[in-house]
N, C-alpha and C positions, 0 to 999 in steps of 0.2 A: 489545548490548542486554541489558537487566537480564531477569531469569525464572528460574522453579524451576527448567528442564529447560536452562539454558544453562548453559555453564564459562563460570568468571573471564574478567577480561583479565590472568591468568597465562599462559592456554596460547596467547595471540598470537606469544608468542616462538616455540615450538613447533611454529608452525604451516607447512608447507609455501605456503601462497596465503591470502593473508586481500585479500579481497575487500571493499569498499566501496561503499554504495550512498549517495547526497544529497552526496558529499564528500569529500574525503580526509581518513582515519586515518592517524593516528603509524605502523602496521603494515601499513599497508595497500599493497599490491602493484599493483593498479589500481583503478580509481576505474568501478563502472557507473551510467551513466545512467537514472533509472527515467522513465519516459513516461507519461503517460493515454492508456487506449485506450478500449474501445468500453464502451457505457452501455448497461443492460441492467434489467429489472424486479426487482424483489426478492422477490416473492409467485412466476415462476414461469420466471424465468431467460430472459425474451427479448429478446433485442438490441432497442435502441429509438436513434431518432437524438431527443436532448433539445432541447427547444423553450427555448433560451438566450433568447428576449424574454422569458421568464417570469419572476418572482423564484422562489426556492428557500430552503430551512432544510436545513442540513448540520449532521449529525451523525459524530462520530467519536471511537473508543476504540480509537487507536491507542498508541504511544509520545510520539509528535507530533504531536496532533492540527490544529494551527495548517498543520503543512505540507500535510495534504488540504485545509484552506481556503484558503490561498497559491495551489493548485493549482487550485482553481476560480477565484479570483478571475481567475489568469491566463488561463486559456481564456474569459475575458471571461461568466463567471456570476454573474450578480447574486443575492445573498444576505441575504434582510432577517434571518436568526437564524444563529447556530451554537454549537453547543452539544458541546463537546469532555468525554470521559470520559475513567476511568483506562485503560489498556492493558490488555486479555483482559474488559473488561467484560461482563457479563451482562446484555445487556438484555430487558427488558420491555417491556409494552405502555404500562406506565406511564411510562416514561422520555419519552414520545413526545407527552405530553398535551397540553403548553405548544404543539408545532409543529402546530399544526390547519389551520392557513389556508394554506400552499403544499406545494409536492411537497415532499419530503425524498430528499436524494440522500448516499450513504453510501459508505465504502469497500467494496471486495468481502469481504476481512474479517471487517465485522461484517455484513454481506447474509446470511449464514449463520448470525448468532444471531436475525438478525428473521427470515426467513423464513415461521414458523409463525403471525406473526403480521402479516405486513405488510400494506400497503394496496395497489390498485393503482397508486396515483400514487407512492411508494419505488422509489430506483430506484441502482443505486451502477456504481461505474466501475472496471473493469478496470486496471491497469497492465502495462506491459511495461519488462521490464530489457533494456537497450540496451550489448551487450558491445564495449569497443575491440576492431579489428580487431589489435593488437599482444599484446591478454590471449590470443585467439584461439589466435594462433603462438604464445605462449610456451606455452599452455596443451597443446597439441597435441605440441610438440616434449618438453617435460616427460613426457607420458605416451609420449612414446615413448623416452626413455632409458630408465624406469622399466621399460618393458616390455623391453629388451633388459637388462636387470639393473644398469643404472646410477643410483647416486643423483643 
């Protein structure tokens, strides 16, 4: 991923485990699974189970935003807007003015820049990263050579 605070894809070569999420990478060692989990409010952090007969406006300012709307679509949520931003967005209350007529569901992400401003109908979804059981054992037996001073 591109950002101020990350290195190139120079130090891939470099790199002891390069890990992969949505895919496999040219450098990448294993590949993890990321998953939707639990759906929760954005005004004040409470797990909620979302009433999917509803429509929905999703908003998101990730790197790819397409893929949290892919991601709802598949959990079978219907979504009459979406409205994708740049990655690290800042958002506002103004961002938000066009989606008035249904909830809005967001990644957890950007739930932390709205926050201070959201409604109680906002509401965004947790992910979970899903490790092979094979990265696991290598990843284990790895730190344990290392620990007994072997590269």
């Amino acid at each position: 991923p591109a950002g101020p605070l990350r290195e190139g894809p120079w130090r891939l070569k470099g790199a002891d485990w390069v890990i992969s999420n949505y895919g496999r990478h040219a450098f990448a060692r294993h590949v993890v699974d990321v998953e939707p989990g639990n759906w929760y409010r954005v005004d004040n952090n409470e797990q909620v189970e979302l009433k999917t007969e509803s429509k929905f406006n999703a908003v998101a300012g990730i790197g790819y935003p397409q893929r949290f709307f892919n991601s709802l679509i598949e959990q079978s949520i219907e979504l009459e807007n979406s409205q994708g931003f740049a990655d690290h967005h800042a958002f506002s209350q103004q961002d938000f003015s066009n989606l008035t007529s249904n909830p809005i569901l967001m990644t957890e992400k950007d739930a932390g820049k709205c926050h201070s401003f959201a409604q109680a109908d906002w509401y965004y979804q947790t992910i979970e990263a899903k490790l092979p059981e094979v990265m696991k054992t290598n990843l284990l037996a790895e730190l344990e050579r290392k620990k007994n001073g072997h590269r």
